[in-house]
C-alpha positions as CSV (number, residue, x, y, z in Angstrom):
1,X,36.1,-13.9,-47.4
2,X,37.7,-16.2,-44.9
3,X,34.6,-18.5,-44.9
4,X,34.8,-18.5,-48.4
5,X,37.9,-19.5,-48.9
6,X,37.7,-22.0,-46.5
7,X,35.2,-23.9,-48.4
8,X,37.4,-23.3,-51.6
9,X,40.0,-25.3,-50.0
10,X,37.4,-27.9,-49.1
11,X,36.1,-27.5,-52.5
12,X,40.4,-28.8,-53.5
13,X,40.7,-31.2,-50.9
14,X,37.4,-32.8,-52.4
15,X,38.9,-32.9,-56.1
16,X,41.6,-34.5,-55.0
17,X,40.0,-37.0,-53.5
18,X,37.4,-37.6,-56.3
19,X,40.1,-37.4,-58.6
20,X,38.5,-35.1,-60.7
21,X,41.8,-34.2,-63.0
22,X,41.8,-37.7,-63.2
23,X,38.5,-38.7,-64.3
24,X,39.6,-41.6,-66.8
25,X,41.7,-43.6,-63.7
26,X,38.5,-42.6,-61.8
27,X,36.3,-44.3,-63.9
28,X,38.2,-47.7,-64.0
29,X,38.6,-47.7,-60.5
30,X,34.7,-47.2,-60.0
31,X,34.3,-49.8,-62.5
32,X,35.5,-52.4,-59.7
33,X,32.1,-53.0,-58.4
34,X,32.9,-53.1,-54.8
35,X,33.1,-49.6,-52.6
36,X,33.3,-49.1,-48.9
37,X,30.2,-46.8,-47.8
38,X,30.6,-43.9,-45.9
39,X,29.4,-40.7,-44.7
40,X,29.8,-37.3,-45.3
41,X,32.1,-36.9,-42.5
42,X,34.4,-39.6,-43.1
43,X,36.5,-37.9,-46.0
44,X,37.7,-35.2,-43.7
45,X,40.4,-37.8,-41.7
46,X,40.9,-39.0,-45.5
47,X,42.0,-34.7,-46.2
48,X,43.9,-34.8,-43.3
49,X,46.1,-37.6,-45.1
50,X,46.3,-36.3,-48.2
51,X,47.3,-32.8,-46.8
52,X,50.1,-34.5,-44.5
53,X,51.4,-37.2,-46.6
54,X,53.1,-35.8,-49.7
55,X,54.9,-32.7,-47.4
56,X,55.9,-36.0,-45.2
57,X,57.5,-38.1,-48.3
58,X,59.5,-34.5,-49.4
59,X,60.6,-33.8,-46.0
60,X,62.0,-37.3,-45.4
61,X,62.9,-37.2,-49.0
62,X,65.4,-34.6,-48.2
63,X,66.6,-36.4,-44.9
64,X,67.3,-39.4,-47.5
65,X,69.7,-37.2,-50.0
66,X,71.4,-35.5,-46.9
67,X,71.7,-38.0,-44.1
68,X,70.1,-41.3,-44.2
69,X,70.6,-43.0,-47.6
70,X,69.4,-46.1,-47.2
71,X,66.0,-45.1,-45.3
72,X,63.7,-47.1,-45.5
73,X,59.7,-45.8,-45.9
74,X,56.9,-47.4,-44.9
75,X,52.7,-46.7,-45.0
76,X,50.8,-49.0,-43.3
77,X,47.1,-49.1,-43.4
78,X,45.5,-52.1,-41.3
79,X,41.8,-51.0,-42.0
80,X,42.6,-50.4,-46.3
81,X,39.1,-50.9,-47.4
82,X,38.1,-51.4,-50.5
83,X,40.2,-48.5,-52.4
84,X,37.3,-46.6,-53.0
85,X,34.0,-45.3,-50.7
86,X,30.6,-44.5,-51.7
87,X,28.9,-41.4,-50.5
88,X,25.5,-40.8,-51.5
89,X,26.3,-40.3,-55.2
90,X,29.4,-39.9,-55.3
91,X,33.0,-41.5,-54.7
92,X,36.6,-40.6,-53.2
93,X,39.0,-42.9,-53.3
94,X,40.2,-44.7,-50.3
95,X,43.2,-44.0,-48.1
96,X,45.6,-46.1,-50.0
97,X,45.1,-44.9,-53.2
98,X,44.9,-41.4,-50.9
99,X,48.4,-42.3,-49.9
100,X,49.9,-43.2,-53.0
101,X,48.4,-40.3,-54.6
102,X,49.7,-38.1,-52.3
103,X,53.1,-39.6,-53.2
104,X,53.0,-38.8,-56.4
105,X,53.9,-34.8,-55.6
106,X,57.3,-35.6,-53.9
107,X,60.1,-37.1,-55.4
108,X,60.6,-39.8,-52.3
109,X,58.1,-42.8,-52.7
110,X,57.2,-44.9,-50.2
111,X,59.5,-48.6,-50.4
112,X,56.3,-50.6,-49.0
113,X,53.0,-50.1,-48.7
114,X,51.9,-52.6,-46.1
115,X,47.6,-53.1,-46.4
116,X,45.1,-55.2,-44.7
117,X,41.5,-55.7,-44.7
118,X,39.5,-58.6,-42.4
119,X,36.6,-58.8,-45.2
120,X,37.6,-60.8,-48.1
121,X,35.7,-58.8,-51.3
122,X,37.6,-55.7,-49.9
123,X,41.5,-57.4,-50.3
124,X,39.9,-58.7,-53.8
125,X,39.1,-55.4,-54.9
126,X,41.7,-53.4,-53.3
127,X,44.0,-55.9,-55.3
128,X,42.4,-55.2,-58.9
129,X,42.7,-51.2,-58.4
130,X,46.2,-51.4,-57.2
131,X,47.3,-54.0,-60.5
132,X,44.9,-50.9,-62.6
133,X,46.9,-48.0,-61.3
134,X,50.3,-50.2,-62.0
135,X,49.2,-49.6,-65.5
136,X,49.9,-46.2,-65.2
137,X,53.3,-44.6,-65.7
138,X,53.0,-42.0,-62.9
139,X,51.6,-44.8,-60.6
140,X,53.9,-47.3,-61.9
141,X,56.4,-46.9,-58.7
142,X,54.0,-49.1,-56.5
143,X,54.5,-52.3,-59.0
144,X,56.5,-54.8,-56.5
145,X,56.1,-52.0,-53.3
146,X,52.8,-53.1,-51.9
147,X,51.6,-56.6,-49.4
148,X,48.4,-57.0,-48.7
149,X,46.8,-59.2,-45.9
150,X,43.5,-60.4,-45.8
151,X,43.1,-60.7,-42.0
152,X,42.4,-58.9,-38.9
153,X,44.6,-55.9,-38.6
154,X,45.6,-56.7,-35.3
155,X,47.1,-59.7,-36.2
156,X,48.3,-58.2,-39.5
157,X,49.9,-55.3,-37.7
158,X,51.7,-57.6,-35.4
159,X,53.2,-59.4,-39.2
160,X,54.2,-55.7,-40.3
161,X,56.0,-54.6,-36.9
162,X,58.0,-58.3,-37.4
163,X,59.0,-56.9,-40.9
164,X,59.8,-53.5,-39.9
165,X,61.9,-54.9,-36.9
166,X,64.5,-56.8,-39.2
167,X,64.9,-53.4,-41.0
168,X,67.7,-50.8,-39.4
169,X,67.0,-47.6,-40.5
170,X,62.9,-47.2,-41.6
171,X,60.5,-44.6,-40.8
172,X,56.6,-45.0,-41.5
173,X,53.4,-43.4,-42.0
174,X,51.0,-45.5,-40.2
175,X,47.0,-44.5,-40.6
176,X,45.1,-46.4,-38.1
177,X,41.1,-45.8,-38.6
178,X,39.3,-48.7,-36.9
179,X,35.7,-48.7,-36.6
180,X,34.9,-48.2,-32.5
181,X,37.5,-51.0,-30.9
182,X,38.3,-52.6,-33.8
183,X,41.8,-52.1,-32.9
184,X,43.8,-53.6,-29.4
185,X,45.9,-51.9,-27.6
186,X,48.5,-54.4,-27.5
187,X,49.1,-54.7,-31.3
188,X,49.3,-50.7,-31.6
189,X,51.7,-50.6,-28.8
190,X,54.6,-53.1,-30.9
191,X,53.8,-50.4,-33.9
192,X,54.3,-47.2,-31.2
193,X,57.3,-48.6,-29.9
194,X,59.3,-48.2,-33.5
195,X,60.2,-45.0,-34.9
196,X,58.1,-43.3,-37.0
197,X,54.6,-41.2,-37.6
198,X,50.8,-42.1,-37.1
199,X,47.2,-40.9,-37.7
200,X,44.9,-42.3,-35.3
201,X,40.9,-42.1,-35.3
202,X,39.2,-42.4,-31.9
203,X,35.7,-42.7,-31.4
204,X,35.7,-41.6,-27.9
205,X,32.3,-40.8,-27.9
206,X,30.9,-44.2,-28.7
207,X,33.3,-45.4,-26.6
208,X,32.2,-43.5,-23.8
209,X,28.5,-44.6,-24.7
210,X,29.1,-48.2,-24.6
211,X,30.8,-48.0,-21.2
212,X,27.8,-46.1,-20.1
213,X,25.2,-49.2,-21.1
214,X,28.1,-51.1,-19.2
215,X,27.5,-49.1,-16.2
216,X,23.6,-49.2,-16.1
217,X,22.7,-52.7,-17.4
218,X,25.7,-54.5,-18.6
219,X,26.9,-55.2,-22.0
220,X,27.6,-58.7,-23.7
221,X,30.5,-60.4,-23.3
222,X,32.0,-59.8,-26.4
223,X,31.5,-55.8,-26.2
224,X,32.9,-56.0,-22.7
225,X,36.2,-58.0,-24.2
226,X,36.8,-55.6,-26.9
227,X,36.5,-52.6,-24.9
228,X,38.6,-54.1,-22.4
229,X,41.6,-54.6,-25.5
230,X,41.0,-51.6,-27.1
231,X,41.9,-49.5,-24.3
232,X,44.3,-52.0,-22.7
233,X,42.8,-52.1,-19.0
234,X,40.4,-54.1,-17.7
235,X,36.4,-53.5,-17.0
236,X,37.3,-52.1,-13.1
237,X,39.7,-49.7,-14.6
238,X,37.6,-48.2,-17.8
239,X,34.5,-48.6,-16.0
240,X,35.5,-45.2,-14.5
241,X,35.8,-43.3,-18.0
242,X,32.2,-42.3,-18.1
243,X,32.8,-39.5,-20.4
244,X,34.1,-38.5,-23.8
245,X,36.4,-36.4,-22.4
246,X,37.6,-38.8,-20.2
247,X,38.1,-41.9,-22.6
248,X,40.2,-39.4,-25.2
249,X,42.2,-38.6,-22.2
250,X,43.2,-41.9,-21.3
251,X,43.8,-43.0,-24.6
252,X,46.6,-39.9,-25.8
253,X,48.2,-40.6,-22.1
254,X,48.3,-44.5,-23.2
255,X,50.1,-43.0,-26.8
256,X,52.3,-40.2,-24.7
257,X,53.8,-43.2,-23.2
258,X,55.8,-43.7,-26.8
259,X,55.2,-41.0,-28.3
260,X,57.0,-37.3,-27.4
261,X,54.9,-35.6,-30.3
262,X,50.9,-35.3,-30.1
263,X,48.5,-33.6,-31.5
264,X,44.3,-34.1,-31.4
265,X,41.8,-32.4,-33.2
266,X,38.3,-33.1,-33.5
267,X,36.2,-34.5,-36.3
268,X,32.2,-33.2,-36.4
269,X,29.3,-34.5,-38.1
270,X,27.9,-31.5,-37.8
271,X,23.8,-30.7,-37.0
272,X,22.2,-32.4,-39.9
273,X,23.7,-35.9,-38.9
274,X,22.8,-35.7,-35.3
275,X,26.1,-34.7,-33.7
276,X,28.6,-37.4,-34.1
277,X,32.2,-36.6,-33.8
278,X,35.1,-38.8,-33.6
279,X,39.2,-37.5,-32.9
280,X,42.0,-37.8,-35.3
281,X,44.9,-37.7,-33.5
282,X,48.6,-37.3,-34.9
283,X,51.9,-38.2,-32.9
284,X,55.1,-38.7,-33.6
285,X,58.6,-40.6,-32.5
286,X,60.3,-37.1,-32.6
287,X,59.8,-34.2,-29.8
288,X,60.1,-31.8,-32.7
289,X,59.3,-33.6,-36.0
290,X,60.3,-31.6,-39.5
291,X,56.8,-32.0,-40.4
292,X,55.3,-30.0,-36.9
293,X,54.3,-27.1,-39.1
294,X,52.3,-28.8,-41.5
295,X,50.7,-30.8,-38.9
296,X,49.9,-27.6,-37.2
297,X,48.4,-26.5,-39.8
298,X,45.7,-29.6,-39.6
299,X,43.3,-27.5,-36.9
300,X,41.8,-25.2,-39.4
301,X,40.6,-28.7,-40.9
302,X,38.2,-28.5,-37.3
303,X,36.0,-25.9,-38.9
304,X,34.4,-28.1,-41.5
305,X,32.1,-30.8,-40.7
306,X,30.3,-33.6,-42.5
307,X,27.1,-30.9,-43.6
308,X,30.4,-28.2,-45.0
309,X,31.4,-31.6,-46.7
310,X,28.0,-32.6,-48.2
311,X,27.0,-29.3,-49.4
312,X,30.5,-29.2,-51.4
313,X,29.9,-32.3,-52.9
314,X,25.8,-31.7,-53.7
315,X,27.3,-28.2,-55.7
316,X,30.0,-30.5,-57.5
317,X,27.1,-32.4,-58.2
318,X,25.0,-29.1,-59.4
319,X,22.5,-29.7,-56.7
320,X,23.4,-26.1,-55.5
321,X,25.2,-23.1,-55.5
322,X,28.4,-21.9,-53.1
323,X,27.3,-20.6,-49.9
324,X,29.3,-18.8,-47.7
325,X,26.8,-18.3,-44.4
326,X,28.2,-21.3,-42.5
């Protein structure tokens, strides 16, 4: 019974990302003919947001009426894609529309929504499905609330932390899902140092690949530099994290160093797509955030896997029937 309801509330998370009590908002936004492609892993990081991020907005929500009236909110995605990903055939939306979704169940909505994508046709068509959800009266909160760059995040994040610096009293929801080390360490440091809440993906385990080439026949220059920014140290230094263990180590030790709050679980492929696993890892400016519980509650997520995710999806699809024997 456990099992099975385990996949039931992977079978929810699912909906909710394929919008399927909103299949008509669905269908414009698929209309958009631009998707980011992905794999059957990658919507359990976009889960993890959806679980966290509309408990986060009542929470601080409630802070707001009580304490701090003029808070200030924030969510700030530097890697926003295109709005919405492909998998095999079928499509979640991506983790802005995720986001403000997610929104949508507390009464608090975010004040900005701060997005940025390098590749030009993803901005473009982020752009369109934002203006089509503004159409919408339950989405029309976000008209006027959102900025989006079109430019590396590292050099949009650094903009965003010069925004957020000018305001007093703010909070944010950062998600921060680069692809490998897509992401220095010195632009996520200015965001660490201000007050407020992140989701992190590390790849560890490529990581920890790439510095193994290093260490047995070099790598090019350019992987070398962007190894050497991602982690924040240079070759002699990461040269000796020559495990996956080792590189997630360093890297929540480099985030302890602002953050009081952390919390890392792991996110698995599983054995059909040859063992990749990345970590998602949580922290927060607060020692004791409101919100710990719900975050807690994230490590049952570490049971399902990219096969749990693609068989859900293939019996949406009516490719098969429930099991319950993983």
């Amino acid at each position: 019974m456990a099992k099975k309801k385990k996949l039931e509330d992977l079978d929810k998370r699912l909906d909710i990302l394929m919008m399927k009590n909103k299949r008509d908002i669905m269908k414009e936004l698929c209309e958009i003919d631009i998707y980011n492609k992905f794999n059957p892993w990658t919507p359990l990081k976009l889960i993890a947001l959806s679980y966290f991020a509309g408990p986060y907005l009542r929470i601080i929500g409630n802070l707001k009426n009580k304490y701090y009236g003029n808070l200030f909110v924030v969510y700030i995605d530097v890697f926003a894609g295109s709005g919405v990903n492909k998998l095999n055939g079928s499509y979640t939306v991506g983790s802005p529309i995720v986001a403000i979704d997610s929104a949508n169940t507390a009464e608090c909505k975010f004040d900005m929504i701060y997005l940025a994508d390098i590749e030009k046709t993803y901005t473009e068509a982020l752009h369109k499905r934002l203006k089509l959800l503004e159409k919408y009266e339950e989405y029309s909160w976000i008209r006027g609330r959102y900025k989006i760059y079109e430019e590396d995040a590292n050099k949009a994040l650094l903009k965003i932390v010069k925004e957020l610096n000018r305001i007093h009293y703010k909070n944010y929801l950062a998600f921060i899902d680069p692809y490998k080390c897509d992401m220095e360490w010195s632009s996520l440091a200015e965001l660490l140092k201000i007050r407020g809440d992140l989701l992190i993906t590390h790849q560890a385990r490529l990581i920890a690949k790439e510095i193994g080439r290093y260490r047995s026949s070099g790598l090019t220059e350019n992987k070398t530099d962007k190894i050497t920014k991602y982690l924040g140290i240079p070759p002699d230094e990461w040269i000796k994290l020559n495990t996956e263990e080792k590189v997630k180590n360093f890297y929540i030790a480099q985030i302890k160093k602002y953050k009081d709050f952390v919390r890392v679980w792991s996110v698995k492929s599983g054995r059909k797509h040859k063992g990749y696993s990345y970590y998602l890892i949580f922290c927060s400016s607060q020692s004791n955030p409101k919100w710990k519980g719900i975050i807690e509650n994230l490590a049952r997520f570490e049971d399902f896997t990219g096969d749990l995710v693609q068989h859900c999806i293939d019996r949406t699809l009516g490719k098969m029937r429930r099991i319950t024997d993983y």
